[in-house]
N, C-alpha and C positions, 0 to 999 in steps of 0.2 A: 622532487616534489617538496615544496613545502608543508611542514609540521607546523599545528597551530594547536598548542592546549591551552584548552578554556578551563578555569578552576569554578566556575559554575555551567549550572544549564541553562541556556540559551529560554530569554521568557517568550512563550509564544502569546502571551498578550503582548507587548510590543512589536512581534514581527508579523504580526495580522494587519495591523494599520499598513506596517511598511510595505506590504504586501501588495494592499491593495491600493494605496498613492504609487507605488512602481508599477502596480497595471496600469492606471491612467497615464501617467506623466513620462513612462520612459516607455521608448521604443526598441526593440528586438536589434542588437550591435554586435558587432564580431561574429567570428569564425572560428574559435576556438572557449574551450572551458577554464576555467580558472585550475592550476597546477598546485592547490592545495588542499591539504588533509586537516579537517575538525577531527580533536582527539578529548574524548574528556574520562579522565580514570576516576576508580573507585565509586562508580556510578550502582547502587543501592536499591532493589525492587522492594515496593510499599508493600508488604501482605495486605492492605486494605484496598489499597490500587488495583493490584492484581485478580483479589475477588470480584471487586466492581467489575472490570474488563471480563473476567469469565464469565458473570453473570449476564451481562449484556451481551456476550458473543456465543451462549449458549455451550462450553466448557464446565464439565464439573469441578469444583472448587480442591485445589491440591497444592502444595508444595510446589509444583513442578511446573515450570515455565511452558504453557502452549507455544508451538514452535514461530507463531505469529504474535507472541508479546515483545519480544526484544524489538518490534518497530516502532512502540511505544515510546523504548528509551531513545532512538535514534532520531524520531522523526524531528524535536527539536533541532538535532544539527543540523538535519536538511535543510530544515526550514530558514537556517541560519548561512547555509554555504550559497540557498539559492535566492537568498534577497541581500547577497551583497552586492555590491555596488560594479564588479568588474565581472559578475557573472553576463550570458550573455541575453538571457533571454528572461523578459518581468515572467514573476510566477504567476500570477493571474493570468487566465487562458491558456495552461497547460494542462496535456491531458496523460493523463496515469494508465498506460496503455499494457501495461505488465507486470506481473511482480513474482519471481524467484526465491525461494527461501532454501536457505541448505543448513540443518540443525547437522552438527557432527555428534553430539550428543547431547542427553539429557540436560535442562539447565535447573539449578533449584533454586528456591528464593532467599535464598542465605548468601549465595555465592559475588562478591564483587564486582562487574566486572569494567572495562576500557571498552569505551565504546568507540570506534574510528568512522568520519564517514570523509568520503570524495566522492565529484563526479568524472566520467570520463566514456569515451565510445562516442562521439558526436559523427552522425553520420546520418547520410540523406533517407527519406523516408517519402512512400508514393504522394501522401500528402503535407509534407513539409519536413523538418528534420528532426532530428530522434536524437536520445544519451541516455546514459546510464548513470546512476547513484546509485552506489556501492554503500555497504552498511556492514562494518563487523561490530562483535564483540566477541573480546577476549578474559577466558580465563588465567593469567599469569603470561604465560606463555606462547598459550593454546588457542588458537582459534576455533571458537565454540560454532560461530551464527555466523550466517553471511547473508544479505536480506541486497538481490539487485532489483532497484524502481526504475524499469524505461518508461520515460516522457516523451510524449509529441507534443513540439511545435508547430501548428499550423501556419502553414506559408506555400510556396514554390515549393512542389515536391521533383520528386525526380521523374513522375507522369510513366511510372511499369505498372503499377497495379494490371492484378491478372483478374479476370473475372471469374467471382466466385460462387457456388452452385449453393443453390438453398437448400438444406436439408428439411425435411418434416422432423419435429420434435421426439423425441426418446418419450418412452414410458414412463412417467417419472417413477420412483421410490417413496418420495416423501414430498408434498404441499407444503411449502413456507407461506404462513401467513405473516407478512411484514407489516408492522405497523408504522403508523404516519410517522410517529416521533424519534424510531430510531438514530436517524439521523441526528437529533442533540442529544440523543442519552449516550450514544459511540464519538458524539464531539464531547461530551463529559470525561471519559476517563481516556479518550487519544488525543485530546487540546485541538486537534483537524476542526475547525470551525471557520471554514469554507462555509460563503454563506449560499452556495446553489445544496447544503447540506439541511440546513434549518426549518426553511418555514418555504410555503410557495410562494409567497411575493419579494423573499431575496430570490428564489431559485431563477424566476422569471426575468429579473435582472438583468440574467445571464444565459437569457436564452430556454429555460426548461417549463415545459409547463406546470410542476408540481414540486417538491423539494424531491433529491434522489439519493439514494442511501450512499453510503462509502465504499467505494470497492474493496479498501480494505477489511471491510464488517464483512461483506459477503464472503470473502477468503476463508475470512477468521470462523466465520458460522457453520462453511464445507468444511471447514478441516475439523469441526467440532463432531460431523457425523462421523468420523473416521475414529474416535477415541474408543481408549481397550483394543487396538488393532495393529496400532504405527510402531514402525520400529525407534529403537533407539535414534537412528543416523539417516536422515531421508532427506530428500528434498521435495518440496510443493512448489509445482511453478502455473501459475496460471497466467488468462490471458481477458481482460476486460472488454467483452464487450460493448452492448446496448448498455444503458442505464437503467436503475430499477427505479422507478417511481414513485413513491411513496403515497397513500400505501398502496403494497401491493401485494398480488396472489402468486408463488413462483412456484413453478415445478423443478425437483432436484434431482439428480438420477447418478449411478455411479456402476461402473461395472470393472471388472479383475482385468490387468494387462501386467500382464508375465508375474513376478514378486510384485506388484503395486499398484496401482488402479487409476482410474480415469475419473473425471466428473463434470457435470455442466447442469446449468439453471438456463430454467426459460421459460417466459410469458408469453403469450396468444402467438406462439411461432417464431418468438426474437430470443436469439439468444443473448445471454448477460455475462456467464461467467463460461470457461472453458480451464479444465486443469487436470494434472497430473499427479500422483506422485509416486516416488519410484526410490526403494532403500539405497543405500549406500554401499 
C-alpha cells in the first residue's frame, strides 16, 4: 500500500465543490479501490472545537474525547481519499450505510495524535456495491480509535436480498425532539455540509422532501445517552436506517445485552438507527 503524508489538513471548503462537479461530470469507473493510505501526524484537538461538538451532540463538556469525535479529525481525509481522481466511484450519491467505532481507550485533549485513513473491502451488495473506509488514530505507537464507514453504491446489485419482516416499534425511553437546523449546526463543527444536510430546497435536490439530519449526529446523540456508563474500551457499531427528517419527533429506546446494550430510534413505525455496544 501506498503511504501518502499530508503536512496539512485537507480543506473541506475546496473538496465540496469538488465533490459535487465529480457527481455531475464523472461516471462510477473501475473495479477496484485505490491502494493508498492518507496519513497526517501531530493532528491537535481544539478545546473550543470539542465543546461546540459536545454541545451540539448532547455530551457533557470534559477533557475526554466522545468515542465518536476522532471522525471529526478523520473525515477531512475521507473526504480527500474519496474525491480523488483514481477512486472509483463520485461521492455524491453515496450512502453511509454503517459505521463501527472501536475506542481501545480513553482519549484526552492533550494528546497528539496520526491520524491514518484508507479504503478497502469493495464487494457486491443486494442493491449495488459496498466498501469500507478505515479510520485510525494513533497514540505513538498505539492504536487508540478505529472508526470503519461502509458506503453503498447504488447500481446492479447482486439481486439476494432476503425479505425482511417488519417489526412494531419498542417502548421508547426517551422523545428526541429534533430540531430543523441541526443539520447546519452538526455541519458547523463536522465541516459534512452535504447539502441534502442544510435547508429543504438543497435536500429536495437530491431527492428528499425536507433537509435530513447526519447519521453521524444520530450516532453521536445515542452514544451521548450512554455517558457515566461506558467503559473504558468498547465498540458502537451501528447501522443506518430510514433518514430523519427534519424536524422531527423520534423515539429512542435501549435495553441490556450480556456486558453491553442495544439501541434504536424510530418514527411513525420506521426505523432510523439500529446499534450496539459491547466492551472489550
Amino acid at each position: 500500500m501506498a503511504i501518502r503524508e499530508l503536512d496539512s489538513t485537507p480543506s473541506l471548503a475546496t473538496l465540496y465543490p469538488k465533490a459535487l462537479v465529480g457527481g455531475v461530470l464523472r461516471k462510477p469507473s473501475g473495479s477496484s479501490l485505490p491502494d493508498t493510505e492518507l496519513v497526517r501526524t501531530g493532528v491537535v484537538v481544539d478545546p473550543a472545537h470539542l465543546a461546540a461538538y459536545n454541545t451540539v451532540c448532547g455530551f457533557r463538556l470534559s477533557d475526554e474525547l466522545p468515542a465518536t469525535y476522532p471522525h471529526m479529525l478523520a473525515f477531512p481525509l475521507q473526504m480527500a481519499l474519496m474525491t480523488e481522481p483514481g477512486f472509483p466511484f463520485p461521492l455524491l450519491g453515496m450512502v453511509h450505510v454503517s459505521n463501527r467505532i472501536t475506542q481501545h481507550r480513553a482519549l484526552r485533549v492533550s494528546e497528539p495524535l496520526t491520524v491514518r485513513v484508507r479504503a478497502e473491502n469493495l464487494r457486491p451488495h443486494e442493491k449495488g456495491r459496498q466498501f469500507d473506509v478505515i479510520s485510525e488514530a494513533w497514540v505513538g505507537d498505539h492504536l487508540v480509535w478505529t472508526d470503519v464507514s461502509t458506503y453503498l453504491r447504488r447500481g446492479s446489485g447482486s439481486g439476494s436480498s432476503a425479505r425482511r419482516e417488519q417489526l412494531a416499534p419498542p417502548t421508547p425511553d426517551a422523545i428526541w425532539r429534533v430540531p430543523g437546523d441541526i443539520g447546519r449546526r452538526y455541519a458547523e463543527v463536522s465541516g459534512d455540509r452535504n447539502p441534502i444536510h442544510l435547508h429543504a430546497l438543497t435536500a429536495r435536490l437530491f431527492g428528499f422532501p425536507r433537509a435530513i439530519a447526519h447519521g453521524m449526529w444520530t450516532k453521536a446523540h445515542a452514544l451521548a445517552a450512554f455517558e457515566g456508563r461506558l467503559p473504558e474500551a468498547f465498540t458502537v457499531d451501528v447501522r443506518f436506517k430510514q433518514p430523519v427528517l427534519l424536524p422531527a419527533k423520534a423515539a429512542f429506546t435501549s435495553w441490556s445485552v450480556g456486558d453491553g446494550w442495544a439501541f434504536e430510534l424510530w418514527s411513525k413505525a420506521k426505523p432510523h438507527l439500529e446499534g450496539t455496544i459491547s466492551s472489550l
